[in-house]
mmCIF file as Biopython writes it, N, C-alpha, C and O atoms, coordinates in Angstrom:
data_model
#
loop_
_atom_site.group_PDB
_atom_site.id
_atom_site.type_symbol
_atom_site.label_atom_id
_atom_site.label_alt_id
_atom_site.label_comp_id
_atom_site.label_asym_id
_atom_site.label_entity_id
_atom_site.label_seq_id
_atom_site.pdbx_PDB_ins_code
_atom_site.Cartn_x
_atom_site.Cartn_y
_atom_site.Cartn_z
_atom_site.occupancy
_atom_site.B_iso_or_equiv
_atom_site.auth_seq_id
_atom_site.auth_asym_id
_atom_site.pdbx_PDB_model_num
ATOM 1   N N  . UNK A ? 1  ? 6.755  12.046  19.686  1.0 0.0 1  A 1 
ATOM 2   C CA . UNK A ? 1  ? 5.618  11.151  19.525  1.0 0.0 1  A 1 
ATOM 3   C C  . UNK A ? 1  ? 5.905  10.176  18.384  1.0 0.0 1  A 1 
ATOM 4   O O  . UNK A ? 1  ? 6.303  10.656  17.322  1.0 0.0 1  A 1 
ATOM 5   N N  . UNK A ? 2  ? 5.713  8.600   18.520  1.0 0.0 2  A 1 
ATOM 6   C CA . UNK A ? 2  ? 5.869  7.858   17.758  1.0 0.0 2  A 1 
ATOM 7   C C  . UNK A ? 2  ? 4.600  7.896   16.260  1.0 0.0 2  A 1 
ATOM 8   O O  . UNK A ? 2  ? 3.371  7.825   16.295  1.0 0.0 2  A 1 
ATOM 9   N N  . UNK A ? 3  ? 5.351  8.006   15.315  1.0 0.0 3  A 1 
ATOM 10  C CA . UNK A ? 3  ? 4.411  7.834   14.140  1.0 0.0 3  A 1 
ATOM 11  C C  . UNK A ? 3  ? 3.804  6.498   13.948  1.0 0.0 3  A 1 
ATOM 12  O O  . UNK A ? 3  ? 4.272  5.389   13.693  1.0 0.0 3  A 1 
ATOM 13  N N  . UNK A ? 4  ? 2.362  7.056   14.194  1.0 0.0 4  A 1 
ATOM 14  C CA . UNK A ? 4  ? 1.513  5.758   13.582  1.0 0.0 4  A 1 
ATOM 15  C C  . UNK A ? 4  ? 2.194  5.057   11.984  1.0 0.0 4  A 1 
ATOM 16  O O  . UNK A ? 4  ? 2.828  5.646   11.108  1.0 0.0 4  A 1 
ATOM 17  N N  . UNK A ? 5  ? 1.753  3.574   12.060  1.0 0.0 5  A 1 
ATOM 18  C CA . UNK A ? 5  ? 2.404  2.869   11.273  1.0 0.0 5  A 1 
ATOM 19  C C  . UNK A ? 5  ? 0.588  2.553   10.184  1.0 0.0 5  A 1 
ATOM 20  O O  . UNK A ? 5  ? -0.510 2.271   10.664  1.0 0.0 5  A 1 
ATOM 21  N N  . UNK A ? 6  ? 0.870  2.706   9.046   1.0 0.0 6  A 1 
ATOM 22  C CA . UNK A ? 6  ? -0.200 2.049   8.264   1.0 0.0 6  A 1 
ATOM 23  C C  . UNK A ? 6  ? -0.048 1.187   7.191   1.0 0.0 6  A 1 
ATOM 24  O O  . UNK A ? 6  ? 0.918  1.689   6.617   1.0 0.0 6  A 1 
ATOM 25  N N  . UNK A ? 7  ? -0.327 0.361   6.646   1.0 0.0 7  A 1 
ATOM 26  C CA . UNK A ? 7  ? 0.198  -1.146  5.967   1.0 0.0 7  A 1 
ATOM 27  C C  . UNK A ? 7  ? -0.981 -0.784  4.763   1.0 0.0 7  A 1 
ATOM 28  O O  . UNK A ? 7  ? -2.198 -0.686  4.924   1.0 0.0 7  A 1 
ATOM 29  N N  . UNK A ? 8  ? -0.255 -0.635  3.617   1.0 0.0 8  A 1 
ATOM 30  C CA . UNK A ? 8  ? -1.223 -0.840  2.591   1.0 0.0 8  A 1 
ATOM 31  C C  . UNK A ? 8  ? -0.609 -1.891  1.678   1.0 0.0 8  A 1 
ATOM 32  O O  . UNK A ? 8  ? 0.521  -2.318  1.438   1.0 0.0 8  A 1 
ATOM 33  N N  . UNK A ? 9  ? -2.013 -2.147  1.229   1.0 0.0 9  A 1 
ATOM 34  C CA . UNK A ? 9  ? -1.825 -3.781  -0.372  1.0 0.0 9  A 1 
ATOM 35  C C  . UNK A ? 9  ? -3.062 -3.428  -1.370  1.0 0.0 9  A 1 
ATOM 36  O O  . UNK A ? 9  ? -4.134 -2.906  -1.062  1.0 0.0 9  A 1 
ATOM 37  N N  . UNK A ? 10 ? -2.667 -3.806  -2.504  1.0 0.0 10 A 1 
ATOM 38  C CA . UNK A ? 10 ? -3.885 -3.792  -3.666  1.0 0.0 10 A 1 
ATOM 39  C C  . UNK A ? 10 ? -3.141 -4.875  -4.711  1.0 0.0 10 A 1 
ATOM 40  O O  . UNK A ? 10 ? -2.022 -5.380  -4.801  1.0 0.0 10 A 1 
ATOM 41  N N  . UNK A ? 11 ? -4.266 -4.931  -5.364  1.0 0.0 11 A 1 
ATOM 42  C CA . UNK A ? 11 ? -3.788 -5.532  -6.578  1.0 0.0 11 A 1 
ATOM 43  C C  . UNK A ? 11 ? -3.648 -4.703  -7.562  1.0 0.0 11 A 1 
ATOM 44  O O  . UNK A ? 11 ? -3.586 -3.526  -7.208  1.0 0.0 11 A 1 
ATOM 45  N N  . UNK A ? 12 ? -3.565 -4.935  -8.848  1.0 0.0 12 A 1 
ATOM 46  C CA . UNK A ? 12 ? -3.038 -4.449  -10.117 1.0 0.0 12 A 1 
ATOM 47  C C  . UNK A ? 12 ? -3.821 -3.396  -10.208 1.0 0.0 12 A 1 
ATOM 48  O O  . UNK A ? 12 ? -3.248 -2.322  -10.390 1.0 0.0 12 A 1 
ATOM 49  N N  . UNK A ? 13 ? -5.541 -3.398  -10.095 1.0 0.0 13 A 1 
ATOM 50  C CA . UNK A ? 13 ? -6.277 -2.548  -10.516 1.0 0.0 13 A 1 
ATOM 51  C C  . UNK A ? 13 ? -6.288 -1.398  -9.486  1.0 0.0 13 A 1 
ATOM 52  O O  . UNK A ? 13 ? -6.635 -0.269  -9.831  1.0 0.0 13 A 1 
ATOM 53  N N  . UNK A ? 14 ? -5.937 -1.661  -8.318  1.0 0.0 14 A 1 
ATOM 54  C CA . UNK A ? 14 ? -5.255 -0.532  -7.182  1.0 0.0 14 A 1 
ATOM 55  C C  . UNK A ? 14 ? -4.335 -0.042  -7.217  1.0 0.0 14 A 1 
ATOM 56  O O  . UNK A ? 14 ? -4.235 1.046   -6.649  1.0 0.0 14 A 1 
ATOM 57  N N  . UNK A ? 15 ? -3.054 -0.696  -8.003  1.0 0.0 15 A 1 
ATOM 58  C CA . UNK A ? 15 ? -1.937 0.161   -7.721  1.0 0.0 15 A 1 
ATOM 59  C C  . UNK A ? 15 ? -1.468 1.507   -7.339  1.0 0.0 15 A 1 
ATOM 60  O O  . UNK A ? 15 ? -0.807 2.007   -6.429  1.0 0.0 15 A 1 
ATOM 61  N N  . UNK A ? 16 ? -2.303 2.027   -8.795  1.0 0.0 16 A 1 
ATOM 62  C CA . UNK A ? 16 ? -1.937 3.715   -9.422  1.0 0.0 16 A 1 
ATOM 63  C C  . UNK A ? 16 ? -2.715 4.219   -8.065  1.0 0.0 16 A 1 
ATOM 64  O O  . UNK A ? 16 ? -1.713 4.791   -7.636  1.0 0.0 16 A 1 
ATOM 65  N N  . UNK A ? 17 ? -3.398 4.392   -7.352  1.0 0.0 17 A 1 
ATOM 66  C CA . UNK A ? 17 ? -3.855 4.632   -6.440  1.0 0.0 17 A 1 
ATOM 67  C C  . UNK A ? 17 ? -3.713 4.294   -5.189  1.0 0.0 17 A 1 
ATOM 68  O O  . UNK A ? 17 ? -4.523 4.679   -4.346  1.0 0.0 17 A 1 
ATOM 69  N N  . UNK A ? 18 ? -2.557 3.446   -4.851  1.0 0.0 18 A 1 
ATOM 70  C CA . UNK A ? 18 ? -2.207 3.227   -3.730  1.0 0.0 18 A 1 
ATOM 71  C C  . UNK A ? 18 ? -0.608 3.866   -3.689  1.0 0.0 18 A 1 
ATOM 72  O O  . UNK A ? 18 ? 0.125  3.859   -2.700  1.0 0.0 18 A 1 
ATOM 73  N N  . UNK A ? 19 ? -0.272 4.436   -5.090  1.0 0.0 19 A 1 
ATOM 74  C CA . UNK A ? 19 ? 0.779  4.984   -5.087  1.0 0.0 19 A 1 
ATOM 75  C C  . UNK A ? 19 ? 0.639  6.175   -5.050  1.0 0.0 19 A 1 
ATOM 76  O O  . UNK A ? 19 ? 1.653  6.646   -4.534  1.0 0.0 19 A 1 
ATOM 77  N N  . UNK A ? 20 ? -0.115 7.007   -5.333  1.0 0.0 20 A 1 
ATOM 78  C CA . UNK A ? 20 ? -0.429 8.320   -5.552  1.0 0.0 20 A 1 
ATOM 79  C C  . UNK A ? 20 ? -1.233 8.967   -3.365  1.0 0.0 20 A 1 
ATOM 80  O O  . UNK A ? 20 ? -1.098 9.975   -2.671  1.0 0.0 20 A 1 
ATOM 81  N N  . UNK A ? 21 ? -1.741 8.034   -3.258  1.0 0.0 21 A 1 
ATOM 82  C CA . UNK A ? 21 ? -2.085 8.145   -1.728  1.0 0.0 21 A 1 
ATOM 83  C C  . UNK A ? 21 ? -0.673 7.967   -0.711  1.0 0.0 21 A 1 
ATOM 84  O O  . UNK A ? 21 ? -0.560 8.679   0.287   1.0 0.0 21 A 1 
ATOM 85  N N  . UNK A ? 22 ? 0.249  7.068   -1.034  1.0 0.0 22 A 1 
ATOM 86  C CA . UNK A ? 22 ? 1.611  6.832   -0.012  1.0 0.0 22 A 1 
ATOM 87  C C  . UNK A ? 22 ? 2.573  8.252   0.315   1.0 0.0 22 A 1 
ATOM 88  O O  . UNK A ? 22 ? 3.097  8.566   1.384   1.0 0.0 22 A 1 
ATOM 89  N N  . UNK A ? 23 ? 2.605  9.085   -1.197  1.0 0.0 23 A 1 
ATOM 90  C CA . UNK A ? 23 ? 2.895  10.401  -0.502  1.0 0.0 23 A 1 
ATOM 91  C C  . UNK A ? 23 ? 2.124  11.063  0.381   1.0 0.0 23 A 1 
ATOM 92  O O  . UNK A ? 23 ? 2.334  11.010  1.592   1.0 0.0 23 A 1 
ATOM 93  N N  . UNK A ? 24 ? 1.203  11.716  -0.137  1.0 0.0 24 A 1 
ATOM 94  C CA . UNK A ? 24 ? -0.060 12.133  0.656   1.0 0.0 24 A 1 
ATOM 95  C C  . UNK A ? 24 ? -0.144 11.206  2.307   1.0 0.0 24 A 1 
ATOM 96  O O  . UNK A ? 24 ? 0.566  11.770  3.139   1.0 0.0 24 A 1 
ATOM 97  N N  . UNK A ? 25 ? -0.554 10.489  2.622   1.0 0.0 25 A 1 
ATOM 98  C CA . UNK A ? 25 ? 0.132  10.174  3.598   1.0 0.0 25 A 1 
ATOM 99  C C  . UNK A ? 25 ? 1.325  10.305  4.881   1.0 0.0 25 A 1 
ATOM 100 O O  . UNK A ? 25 ? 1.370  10.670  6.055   1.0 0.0 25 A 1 
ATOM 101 N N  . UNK A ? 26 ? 2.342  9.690   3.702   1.0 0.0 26 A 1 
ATOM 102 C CA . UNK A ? 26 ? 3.736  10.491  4.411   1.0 0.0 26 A 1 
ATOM 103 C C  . UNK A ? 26 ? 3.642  11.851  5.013   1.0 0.0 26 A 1 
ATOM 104 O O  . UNK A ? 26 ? 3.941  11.969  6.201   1.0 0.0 26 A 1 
ATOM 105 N N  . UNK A ? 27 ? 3.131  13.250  4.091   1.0 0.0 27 A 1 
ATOM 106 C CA . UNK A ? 27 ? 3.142  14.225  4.294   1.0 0.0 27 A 1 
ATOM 107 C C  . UNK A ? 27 ? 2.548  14.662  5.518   1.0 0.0 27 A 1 
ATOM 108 O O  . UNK A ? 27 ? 2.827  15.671  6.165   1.0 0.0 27 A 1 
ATOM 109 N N  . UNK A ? 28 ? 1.514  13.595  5.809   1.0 0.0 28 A 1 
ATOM 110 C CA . UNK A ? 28 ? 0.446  13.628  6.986   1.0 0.0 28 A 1 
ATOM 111 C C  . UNK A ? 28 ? 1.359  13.317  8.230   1.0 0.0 28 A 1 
ATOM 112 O O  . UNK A ? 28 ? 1.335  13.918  9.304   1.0 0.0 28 A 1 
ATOM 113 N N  . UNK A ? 29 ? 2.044  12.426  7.932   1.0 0.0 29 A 1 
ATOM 114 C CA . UNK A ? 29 ? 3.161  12.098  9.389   1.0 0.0 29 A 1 
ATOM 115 C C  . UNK A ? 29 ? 2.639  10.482  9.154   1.0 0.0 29 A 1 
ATOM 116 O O  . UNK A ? 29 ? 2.630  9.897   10.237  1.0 0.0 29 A 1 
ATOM 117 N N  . UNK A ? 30 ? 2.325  9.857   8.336   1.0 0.0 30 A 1 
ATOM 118 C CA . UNK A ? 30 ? 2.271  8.218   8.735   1.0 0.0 30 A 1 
ATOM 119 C C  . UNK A ? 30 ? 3.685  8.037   8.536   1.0 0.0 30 A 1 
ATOM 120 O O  . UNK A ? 30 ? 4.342  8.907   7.963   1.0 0.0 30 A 1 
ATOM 121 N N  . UNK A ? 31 ? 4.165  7.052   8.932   1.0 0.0 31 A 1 
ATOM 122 C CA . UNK A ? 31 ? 4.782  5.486   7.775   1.0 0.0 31 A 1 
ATOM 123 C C  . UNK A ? 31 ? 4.123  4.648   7.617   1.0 0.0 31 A 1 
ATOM 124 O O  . UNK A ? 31 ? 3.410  3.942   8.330   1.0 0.0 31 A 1 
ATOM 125 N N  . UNK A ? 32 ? 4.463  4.738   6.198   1.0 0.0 32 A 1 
ATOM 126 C CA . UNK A ? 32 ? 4.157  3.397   5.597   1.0 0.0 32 A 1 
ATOM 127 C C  . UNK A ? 32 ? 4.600  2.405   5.605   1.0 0.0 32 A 1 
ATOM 128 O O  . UNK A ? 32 ? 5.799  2.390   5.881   1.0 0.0 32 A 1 
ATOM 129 N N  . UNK A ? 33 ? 3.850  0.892   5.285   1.0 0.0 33 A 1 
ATOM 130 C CA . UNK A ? 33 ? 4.252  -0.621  5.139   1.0 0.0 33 A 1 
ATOM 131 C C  . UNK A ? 33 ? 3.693  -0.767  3.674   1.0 0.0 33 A 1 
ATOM 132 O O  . UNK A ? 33 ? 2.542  -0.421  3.406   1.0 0.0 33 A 1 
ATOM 133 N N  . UNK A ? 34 ? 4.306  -1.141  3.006   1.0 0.0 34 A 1 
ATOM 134 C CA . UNK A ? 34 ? 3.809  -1.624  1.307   1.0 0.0 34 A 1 
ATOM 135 C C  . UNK A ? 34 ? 3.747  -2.757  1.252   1.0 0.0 34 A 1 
ATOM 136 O O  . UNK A ? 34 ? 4.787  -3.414  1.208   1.0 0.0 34 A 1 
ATOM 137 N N  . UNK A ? 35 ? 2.513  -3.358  1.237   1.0 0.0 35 A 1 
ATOM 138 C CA . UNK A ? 35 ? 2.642  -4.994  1.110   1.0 0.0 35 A 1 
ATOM 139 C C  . UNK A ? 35 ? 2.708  -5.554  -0.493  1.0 0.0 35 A 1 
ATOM 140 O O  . UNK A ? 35 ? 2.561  -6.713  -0.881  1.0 0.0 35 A 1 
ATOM 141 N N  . UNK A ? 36 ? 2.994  -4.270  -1.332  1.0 0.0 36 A 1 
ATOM 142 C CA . UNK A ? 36 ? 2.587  -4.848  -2.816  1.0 0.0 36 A 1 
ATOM 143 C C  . UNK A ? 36 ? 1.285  -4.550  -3.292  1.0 0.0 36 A 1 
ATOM 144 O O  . UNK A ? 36 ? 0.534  -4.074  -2.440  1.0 0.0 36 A 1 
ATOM 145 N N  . UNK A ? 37 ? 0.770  -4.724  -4.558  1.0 0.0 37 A 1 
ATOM 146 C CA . UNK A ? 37 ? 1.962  -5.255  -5.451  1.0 0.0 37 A 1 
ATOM 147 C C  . UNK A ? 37 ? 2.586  -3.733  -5.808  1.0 0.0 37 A 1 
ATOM 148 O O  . UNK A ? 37 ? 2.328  -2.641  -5.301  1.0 0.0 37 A 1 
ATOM 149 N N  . UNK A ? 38 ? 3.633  -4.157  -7.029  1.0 0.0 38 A 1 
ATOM 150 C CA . UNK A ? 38 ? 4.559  -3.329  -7.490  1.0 0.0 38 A 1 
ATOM 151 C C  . UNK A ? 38 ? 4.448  -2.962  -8.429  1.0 0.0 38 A 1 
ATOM 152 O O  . UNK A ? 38 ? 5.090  -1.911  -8.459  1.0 0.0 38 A 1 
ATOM 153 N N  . UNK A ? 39 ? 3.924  -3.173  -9.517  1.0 0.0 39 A 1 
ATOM 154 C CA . UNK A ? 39 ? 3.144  -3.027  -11.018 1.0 0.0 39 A 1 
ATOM 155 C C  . UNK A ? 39 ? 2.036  -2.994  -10.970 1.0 0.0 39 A 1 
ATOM 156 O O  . UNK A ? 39 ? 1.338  -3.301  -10.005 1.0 0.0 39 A 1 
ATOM 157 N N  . UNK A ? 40 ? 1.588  -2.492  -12.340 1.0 0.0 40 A 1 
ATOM 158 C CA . UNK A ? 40 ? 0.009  -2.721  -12.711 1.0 0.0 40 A 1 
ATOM 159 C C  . UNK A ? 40 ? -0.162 -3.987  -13.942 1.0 0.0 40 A 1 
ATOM 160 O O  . UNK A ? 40 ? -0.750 -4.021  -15.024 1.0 0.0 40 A 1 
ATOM 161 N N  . UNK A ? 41 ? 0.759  -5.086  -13.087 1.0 0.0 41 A 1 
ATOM 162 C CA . UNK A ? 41 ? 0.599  -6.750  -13.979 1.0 0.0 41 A 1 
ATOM 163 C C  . UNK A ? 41 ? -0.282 -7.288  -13.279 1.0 0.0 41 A 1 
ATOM 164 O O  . UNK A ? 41 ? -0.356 -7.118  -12.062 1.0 0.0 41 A 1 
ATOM 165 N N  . UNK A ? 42 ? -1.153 -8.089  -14.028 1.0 0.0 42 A 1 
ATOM 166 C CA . UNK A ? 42 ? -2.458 -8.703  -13.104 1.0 0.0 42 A 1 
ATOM 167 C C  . UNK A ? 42 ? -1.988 -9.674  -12.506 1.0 0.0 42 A 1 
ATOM 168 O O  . UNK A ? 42 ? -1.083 -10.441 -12.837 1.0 0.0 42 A 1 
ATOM 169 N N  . UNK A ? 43 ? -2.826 -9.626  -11.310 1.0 0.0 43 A 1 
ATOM 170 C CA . UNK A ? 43 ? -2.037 -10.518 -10.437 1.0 0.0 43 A 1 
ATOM 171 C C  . UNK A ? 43 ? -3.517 -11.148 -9.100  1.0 0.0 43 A 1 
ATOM 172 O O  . UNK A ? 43 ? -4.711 -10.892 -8.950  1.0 0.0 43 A 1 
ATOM 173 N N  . UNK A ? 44 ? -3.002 -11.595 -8.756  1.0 0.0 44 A 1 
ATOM 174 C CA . UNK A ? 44 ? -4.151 -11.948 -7.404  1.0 0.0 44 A 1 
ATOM 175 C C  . UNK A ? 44 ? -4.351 -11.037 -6.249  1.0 0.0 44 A 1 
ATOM 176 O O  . UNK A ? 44 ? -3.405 -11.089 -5.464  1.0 0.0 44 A 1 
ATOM 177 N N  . UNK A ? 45 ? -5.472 -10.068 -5.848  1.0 0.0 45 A 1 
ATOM 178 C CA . UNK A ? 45 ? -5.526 -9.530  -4.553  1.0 0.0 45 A 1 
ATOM 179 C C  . UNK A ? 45 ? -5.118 -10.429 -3.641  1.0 0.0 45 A 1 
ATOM 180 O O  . UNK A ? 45 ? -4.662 -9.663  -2.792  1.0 0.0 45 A 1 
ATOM 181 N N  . UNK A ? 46 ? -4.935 -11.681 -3.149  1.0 0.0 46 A 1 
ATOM 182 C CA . UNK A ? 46 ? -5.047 -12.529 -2.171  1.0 0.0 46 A 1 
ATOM 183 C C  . UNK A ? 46 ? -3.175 -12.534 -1.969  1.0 0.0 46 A 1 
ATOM 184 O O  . UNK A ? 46 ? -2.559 -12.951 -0.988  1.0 0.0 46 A 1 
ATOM 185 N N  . UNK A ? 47 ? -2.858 -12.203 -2.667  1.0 0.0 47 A 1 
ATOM 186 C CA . UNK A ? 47 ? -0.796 -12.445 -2.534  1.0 0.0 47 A 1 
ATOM 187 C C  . UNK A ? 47 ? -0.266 -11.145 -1.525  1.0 0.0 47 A 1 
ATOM 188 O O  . UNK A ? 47 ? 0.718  -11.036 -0.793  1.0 0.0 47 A 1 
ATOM 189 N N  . UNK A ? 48 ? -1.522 -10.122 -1.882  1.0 0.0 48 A 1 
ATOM 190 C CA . UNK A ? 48 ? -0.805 -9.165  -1.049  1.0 0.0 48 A 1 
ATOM 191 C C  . UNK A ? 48 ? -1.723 -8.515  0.507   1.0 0.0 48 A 1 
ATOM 192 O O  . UNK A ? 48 ? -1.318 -7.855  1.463   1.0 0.0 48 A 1 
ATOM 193 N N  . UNK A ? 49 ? -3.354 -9.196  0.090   1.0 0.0 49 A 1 
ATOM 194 C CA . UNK A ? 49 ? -4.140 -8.940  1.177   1.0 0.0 49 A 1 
ATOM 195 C C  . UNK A ? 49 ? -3.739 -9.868  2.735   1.0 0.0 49 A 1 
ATOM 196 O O  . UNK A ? 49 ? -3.647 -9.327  3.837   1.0 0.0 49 A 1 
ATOM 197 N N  . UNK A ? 50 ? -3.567 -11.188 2.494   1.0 0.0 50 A 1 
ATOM 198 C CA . UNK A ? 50 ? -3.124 -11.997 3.551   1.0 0.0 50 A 1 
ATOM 199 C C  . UNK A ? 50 ? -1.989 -11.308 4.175   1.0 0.0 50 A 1 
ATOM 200 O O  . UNK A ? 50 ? -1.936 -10.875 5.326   1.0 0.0 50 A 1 
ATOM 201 N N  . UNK A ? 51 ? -0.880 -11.252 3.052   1.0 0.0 51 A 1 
ATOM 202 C CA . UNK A ? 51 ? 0.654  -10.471 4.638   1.0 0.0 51 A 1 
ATOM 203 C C  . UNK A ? 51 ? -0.273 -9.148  4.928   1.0 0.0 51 A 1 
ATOM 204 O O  . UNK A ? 51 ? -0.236 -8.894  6.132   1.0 0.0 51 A 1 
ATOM 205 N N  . UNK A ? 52 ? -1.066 -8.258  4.218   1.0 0.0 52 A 1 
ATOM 206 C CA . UNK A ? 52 ? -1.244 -7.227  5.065   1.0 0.0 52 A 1 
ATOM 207 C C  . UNK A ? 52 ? -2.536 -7.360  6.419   1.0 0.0 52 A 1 
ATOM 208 O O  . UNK A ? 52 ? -2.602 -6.610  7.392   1.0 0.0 52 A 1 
ATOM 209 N N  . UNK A ? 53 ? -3.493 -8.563  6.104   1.0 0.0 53 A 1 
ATOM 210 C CA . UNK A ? 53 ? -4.011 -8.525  6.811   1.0 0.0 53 A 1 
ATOM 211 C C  . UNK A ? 53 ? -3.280 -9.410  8.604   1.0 0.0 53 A 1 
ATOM 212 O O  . UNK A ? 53 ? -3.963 -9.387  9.628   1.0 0.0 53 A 1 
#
């Protein structure tokens, strides 16, 4: 059975929490898509919400 695919993005104030959920996840059987960001440097939700949306 093909693994569902799920695409996550946040900004700065999401990060720590979009990193701590991507294992959790995995473990579940997703893959993931990381649209960013990569730090917790402030930055614009809109850089990483558009490619994921």
């Amino acid at each position: 059975m093909k693994k569902q695919l799920i695409g996550m993005a946040s900004d700065h104030a999401g990060y720590e929490l979009k990193e701590q959920l991507k294992p959790f996840l995995t473990e579940l059987g997703y893959d993931i898509k990381d649209f960013g960001t990569d730090s917790i440097e402030s930055m614009d939700y809109a850089d990483t919400a558009h490619p994921l949306a």
